[in-house]
N, C-alpha and C positions, 0 to 999 in steps of 0.2 A: 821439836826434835832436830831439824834441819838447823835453825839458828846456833842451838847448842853445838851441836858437831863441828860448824863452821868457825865459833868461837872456840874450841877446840883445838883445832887443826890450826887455825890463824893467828891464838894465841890476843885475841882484841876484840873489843865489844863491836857486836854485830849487827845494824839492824835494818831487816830485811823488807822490799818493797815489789808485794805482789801484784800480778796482772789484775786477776780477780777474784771476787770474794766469794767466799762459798759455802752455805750452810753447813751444819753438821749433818752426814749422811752422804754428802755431795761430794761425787767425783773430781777429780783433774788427772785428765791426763798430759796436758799439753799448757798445763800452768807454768810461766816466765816469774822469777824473783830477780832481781836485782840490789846490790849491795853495793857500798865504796868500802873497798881494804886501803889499809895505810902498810906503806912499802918502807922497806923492806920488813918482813915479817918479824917477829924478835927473838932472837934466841932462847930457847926456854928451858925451866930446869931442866935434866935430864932424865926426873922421874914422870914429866911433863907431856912428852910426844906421848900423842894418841897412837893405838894400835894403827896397825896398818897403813902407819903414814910413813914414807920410804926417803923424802923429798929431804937435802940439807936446809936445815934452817939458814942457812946465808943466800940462797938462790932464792931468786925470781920465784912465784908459785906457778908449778909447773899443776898446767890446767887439767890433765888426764889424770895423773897421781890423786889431784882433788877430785876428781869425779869418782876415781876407784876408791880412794878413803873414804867419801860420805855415803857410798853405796855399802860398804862393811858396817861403818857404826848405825844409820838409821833403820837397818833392816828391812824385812820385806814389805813396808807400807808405805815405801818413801823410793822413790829411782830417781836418781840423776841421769838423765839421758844425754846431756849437753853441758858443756863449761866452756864460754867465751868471755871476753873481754870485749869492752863496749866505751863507748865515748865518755868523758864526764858529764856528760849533761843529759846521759841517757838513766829513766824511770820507768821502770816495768809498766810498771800504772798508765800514768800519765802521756805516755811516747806511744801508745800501741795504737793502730788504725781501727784497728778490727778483732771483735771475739764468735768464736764459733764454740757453741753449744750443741752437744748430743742428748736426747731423752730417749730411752729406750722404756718399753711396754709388750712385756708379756703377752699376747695377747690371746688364750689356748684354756679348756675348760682347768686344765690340770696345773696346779703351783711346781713351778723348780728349787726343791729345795741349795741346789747346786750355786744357784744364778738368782737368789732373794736376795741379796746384796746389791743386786747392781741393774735390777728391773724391775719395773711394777706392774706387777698381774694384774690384767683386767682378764676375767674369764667369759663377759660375753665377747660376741663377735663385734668387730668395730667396724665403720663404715669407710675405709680410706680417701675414697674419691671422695666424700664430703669434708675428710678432715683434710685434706689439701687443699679444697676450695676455699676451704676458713683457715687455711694457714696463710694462702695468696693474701688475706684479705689485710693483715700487719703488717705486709711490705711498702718501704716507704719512711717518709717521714711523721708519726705521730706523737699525741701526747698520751702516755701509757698510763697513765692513773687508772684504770680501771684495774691496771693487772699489777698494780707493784703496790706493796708497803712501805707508807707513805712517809719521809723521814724531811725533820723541819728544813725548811727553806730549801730543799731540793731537789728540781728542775726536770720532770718527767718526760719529756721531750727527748725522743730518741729516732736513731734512724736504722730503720732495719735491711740489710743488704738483699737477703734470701731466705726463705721458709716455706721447705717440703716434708710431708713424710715419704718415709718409701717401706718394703719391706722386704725384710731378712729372706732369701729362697730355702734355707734350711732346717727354717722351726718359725712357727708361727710369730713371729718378735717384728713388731712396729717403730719407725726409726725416728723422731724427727731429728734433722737439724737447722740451725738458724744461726745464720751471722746479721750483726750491727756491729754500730759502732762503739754504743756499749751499750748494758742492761743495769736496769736500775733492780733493787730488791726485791726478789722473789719473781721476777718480771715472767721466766722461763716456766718455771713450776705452774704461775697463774695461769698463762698461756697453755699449759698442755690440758691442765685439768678444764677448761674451756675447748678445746680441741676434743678431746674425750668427750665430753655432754654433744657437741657436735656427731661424733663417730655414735655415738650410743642414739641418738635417733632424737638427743631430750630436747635440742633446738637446731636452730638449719644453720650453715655456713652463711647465711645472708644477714643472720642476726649479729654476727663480728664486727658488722661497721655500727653497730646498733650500739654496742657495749663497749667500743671506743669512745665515740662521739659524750656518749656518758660520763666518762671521766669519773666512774663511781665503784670503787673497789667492789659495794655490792652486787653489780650487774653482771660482775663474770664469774665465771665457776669456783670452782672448791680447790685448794688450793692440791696441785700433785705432790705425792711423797718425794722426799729424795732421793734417794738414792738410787732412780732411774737418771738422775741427769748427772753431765759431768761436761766442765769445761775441755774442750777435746782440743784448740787449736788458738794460739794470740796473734795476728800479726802486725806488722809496723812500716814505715812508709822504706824502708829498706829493701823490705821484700820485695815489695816493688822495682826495686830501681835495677834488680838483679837478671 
């Protein structure tokens, strides 16, 4: 949808390079895309302009007008929070330092129908101190095979910066978040639903280095639904420097 609009609006084939990838069901809220436009944009038929687009076609793209037009055409599933311009040699993907991921977990006898979209009920009680201990236990540099879907020839070796839960004071709701550098397939969902067998009492946070060292997809748990997690945050060596 986003592609589309922007070919659109830009009037040229578009093609678009995300920070990271995300099952279906899976959040973003803090996903980075980047693109190369070819300038000056080209005049187009007159029956041509997309609604809501105000900007003359002779100018420069004015970066706000694009933000306001792709917020009209993609509608409510899709926000443009941000529109910068970036170096040529800058790739969402590839340039980024660092990803932060949120999982969120119901954790209360009762389902929310409100908030099934974007959490996953577990209706017993979880054990957080233990699922923090076995969250400690990822931090670092390892080799994840145990918790990722394993894709030919590549390289399960990741470094992970941070990983806590905490929780919500206003409704029973369990948080984790985790930064690395990056995450290979499925790496976060394997990770919670092994965090969960931890909380639920079925093995101990000691058993983490156990099922690392493993390197065997079937030593760690089951894998979490989606649509509790969502890429929340990308950053790049810029952020830094600021």
């Amino acid at each position: 949808m986003l592609n589309e609009a922007l070919q659109r609006i830009l009037r040229q084939e578009i093609f678009l390079v995300c920070a990271g990838r995300t099952d279906a069901g899976v959040h973003a809220w803090g996903q980075v895309v980047s693109l190369e436009v070819e300038l000056p944009v080209p005049d187009p038929p007159a029956v041509a302009r997309p609604r809501g687009l105000s900007m003359p076609a002779s100018d420069l793209v004015n970066l706000e007008e694009l933000k306001t037009s792709l917020n009209k055409m993609c509608g409510a599933e899709i926000s443009v929070r941000q529109a910068a311009w970036a170096s040529a040699d800058f790739d969402a993907r590839r340039s980024a330092t660092k990803r932060t991921y949120r999982y969120r977990i119901l954790n209360q006898p009762e389902p929310d129908p409100f908030r099934a979209r974007f959490v996953w009920h577990v209706p017993t009680e979880l054990d957080l101190e233990a699922m923090n201990r076995a969250a400690q236990s990822v931090v670092g540099e390892h080799d994840f095979s145990s918790f990722c879907r394993r894709a030919k020839d590549e390289p399960l070796v990741r470094r992970v910066f941070s990983s806590s839960w905490s929780e919500a004071t206003e409704i029973r709701e369990v948080i984790l978040e985790i930064s690395a550098s990056a995450f290979c397939h499925q790496m976060v969902r394997s990770l919670v639903g092994t965090f969960v067998e931890v909380g639920l009492q079925r093995r101990s946070p000691e058993q983490l280095s156990e099922v690392i060292a493993a390197r065997d997809r079937q030593a760690a748990g089951n894998l979490a639904p989606p649509q509790g997690l969502c890429l929340w945050e990308v950053s790049y060596a810029s952020d830094n420097e600021e």
